[in-house]
C-alpha positions as CSV (number, residue, x, y, z in Angstrom):
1,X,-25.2,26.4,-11.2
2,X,-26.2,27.0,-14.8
3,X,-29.3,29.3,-13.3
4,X,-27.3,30.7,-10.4
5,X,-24.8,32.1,-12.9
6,X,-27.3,33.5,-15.6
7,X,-26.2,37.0,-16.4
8,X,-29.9,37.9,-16.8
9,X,-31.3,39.0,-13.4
10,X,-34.2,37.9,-13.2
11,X,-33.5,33.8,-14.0
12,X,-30.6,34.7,-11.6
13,X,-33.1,35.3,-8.8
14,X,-35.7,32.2,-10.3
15,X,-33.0,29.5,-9.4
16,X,-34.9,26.6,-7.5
17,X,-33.0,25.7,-4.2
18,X,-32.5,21.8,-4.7
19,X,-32.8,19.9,-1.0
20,X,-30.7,16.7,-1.5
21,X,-31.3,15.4,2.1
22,X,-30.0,16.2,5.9
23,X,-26.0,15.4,5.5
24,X,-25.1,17.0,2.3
25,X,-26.7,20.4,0.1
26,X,-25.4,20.7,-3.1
27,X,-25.2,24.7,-2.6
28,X,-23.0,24.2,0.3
29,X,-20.7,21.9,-1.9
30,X,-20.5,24.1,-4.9
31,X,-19.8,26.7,-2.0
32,X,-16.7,24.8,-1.0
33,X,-15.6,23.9,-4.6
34,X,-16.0,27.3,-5.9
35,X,-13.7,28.5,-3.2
36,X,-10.9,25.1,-3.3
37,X,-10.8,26.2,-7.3
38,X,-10.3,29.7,-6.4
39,X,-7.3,29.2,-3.8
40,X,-5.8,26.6,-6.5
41,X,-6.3,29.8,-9.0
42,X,-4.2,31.9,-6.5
43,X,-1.6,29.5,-5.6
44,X,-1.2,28.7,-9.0
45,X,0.9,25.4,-11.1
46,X,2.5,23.9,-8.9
47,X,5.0,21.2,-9.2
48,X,4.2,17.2,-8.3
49,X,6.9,15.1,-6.8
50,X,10.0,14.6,-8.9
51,X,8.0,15.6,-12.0
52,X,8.8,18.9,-13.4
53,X,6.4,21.3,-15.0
54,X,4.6,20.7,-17.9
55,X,4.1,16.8,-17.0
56,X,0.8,16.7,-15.4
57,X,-2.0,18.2,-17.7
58,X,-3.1,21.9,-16.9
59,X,-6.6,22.5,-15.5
60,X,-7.6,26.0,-17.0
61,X,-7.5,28.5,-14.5
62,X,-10.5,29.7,-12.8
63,X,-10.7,33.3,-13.6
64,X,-9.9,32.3,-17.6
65,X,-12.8,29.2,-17.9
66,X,-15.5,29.8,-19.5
67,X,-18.5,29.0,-18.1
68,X,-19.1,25.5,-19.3
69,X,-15.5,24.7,-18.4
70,X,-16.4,26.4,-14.7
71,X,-19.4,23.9,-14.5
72,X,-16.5,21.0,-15.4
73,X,-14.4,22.3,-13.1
74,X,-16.6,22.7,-9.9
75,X,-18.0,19.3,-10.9
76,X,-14.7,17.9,-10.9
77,X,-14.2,19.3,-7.0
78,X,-17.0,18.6,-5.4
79,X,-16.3,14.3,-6.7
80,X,-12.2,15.1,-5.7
81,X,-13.7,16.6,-2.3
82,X,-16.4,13.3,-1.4
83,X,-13.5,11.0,-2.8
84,X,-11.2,12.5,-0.3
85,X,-14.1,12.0,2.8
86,X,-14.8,8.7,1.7
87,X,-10.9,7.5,1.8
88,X,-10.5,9.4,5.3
89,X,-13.3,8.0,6.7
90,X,-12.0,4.1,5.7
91,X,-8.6,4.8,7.0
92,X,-10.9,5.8,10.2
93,X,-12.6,2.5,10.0
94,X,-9.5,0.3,9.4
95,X,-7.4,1.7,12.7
96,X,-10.2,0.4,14.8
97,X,-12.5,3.2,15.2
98,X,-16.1,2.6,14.6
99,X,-18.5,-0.2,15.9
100,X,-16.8,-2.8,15.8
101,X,-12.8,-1.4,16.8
102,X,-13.9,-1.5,20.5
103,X,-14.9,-5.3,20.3
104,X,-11.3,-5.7,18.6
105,X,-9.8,-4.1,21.8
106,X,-11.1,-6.2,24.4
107,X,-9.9,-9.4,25.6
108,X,-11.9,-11.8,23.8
109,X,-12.3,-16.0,24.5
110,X,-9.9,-16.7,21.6
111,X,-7.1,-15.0,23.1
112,X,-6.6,-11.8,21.6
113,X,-5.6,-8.4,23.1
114,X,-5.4,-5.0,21.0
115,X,-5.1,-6.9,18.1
116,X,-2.1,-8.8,18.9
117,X,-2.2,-12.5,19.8
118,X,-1.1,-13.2,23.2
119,X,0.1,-16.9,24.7
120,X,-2.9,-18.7,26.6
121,X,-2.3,-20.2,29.9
């Protein structure tokens, strides 16, 4: 991002395109937490809960960072965005969706149906 951002044009245009793998680009991620930071920007403080304003420390706004505190800040989103994928994707897991939540539905030898135990006769 540090190159990408360059005010000079011509490092501007000499930015290396990093290939991190098949699932996840890191341009496409800065992408996305360039564009969360800027709808937080236009939404603005909001308030949390019964806490009032003031409470919670302030983020600097994205249009007033400078550009080390942009780099911070996009940082910051792109670890609160895979946190967020990695905690819906274990609530996935623990309602019995995955490889092994079909084995948990059926009727297995010990007696247990949908997760429930039921009486043996």
């Amino acid at each position: 991002m540090t190159l990408t951002e360059s005010e000079d044009a011509i490092i501007r245009t000499a930015a290396p395109r990093v290939v991190a793998g098949r699932k996840w680009t890191p341009s496409e991620a800065v992408r996305s937490a360039k564009s969360a930071l800027y709808l937080r920007d236009v939404v603005g403080q909001v308030q949390h809960g019964r806490a009032g304003f003031g409470l919670i420390p302030r983020t600097p706004l994205w249009h007033k960072a400078t550009s080390a505190q942009k780099r911070q800040l996009v940082v910051e989103e792109i670890r609160r965005q895979e946190e967020g994928e990695r905690y819906a994707k274990a609530q996935w897991l623990s309602r019995g969706n995955g490889p092994t939540g079909r084995a948990w539905r059926k009727k297995s030898s010990a007696g247990v149906t949908s997760g429930k135990w039921t009486e043996r006769g």
